[in-house]
N, C-alpha and C positions, 0 to 999 in steps of 0.2 A: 504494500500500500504506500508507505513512504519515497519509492521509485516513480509510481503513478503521480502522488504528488508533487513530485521534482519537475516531473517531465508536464504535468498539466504548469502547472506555475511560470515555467521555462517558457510553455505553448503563450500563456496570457501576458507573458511580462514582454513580449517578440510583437503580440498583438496593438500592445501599448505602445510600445517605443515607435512601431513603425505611424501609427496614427499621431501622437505628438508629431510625428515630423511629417505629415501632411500625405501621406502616401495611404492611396487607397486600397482597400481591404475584397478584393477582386477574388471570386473562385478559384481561378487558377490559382495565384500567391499561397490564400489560405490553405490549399491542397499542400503546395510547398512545404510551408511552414511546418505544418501538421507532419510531414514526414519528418523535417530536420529535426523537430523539437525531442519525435519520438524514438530517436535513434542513438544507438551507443557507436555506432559505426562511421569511420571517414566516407562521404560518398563523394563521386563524381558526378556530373552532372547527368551526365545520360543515368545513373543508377538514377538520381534522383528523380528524373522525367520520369523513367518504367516503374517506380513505387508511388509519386503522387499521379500517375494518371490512372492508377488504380481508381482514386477519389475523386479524377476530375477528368475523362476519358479524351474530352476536345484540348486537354494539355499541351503548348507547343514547349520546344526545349529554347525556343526564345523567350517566351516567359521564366523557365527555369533560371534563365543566367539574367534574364534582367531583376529576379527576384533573387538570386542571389549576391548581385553588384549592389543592390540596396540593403540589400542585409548585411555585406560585410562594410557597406559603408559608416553603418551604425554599428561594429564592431558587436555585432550578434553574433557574428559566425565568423571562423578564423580558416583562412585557407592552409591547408597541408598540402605538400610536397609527395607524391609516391613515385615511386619506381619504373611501376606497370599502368600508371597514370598520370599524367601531367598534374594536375590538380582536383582534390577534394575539398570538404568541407566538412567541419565538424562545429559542434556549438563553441562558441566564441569563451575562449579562458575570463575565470575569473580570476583577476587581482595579477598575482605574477607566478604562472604554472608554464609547464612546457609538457609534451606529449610523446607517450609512445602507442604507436599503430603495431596492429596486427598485420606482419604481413599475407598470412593466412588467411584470417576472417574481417580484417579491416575495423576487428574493435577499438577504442581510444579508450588509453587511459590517463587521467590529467595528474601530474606532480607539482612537488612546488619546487623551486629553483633553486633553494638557499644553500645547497653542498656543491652548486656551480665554481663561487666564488674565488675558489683558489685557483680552480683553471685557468679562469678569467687573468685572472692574475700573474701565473706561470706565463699568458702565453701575450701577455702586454709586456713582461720582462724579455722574453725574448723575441717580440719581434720589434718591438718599442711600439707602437700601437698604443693607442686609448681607447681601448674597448669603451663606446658610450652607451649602446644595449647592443643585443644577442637576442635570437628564437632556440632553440635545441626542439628536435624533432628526433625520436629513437625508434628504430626499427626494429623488431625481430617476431617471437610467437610467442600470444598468449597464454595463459594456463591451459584454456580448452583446448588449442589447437596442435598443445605440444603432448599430451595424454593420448 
């Protein structure tokens, strides 16, 4: 139940931000939203078009990307980096976390940054650099997917 709650909150607090900022609350979009919010998963955008047009069948993958260029404008949704995909998206970090994907099942999972710090540090020492921020993205296999 607590997960459900996470992810309806996550669905209303996406529905809000996007109307403060003037942007209209369209079938399609909502269809969008509804997937990203409900997902533990990095998706690509074509994954995203085939799960929200479950919910909204006339779904173009133009709407997908232009729902999602407003949604990471408002820093809702954080684009990732894959491998076997130019880019995903997953729900947007809270505060200062960094991410490890599945490369198997494309779960996320979010950390916080704070044992970074001495890297950061090692590697402004040797290259003389001023690290002024960093993303870290980590790759490998989930618990489910390595069992």
């Amino acid at each position: 139940m607590a997960e459900f709650d996470r992810l309806t909150s996550r669905y209303n607090s996406w529905i809000k931000a996007l109307q403060d900022n003037g942007y209209r609350l369209t079938q399609p979009r909502l269809a969008v939203i509804k997937v990203l919010a409900q997902s533990d998963q990095a998706l690509d955008a074509s994954t995203l078009h085939e799960k929200a047009s479950e919910e909204y069948p006339a779904l173009s993958l133009v709407s997908v990307y232009r729902t999602l260029e407003k949604m990471e404008d408002l820093h809702l949704v954080t684009r990732v980096h894959r491998n076997e995909h130019c880019h995903a998206f997953v729900a947007g970090l809270e505060g200062h976390q960094h991410l490890m994907i599945c490369e198997q099942c494309g779960k996320v999972y979010y950390f916080s940054g704070d044992d970074i710090h001495g890297l950061i540090e090692k590697v402004e020492a040797f290259s003389g650099y001023q690290v002024t921020d960093h993303w870290l993205q980590l790759f490998g296999r989930c618990p489910e997917c390595i069992s």
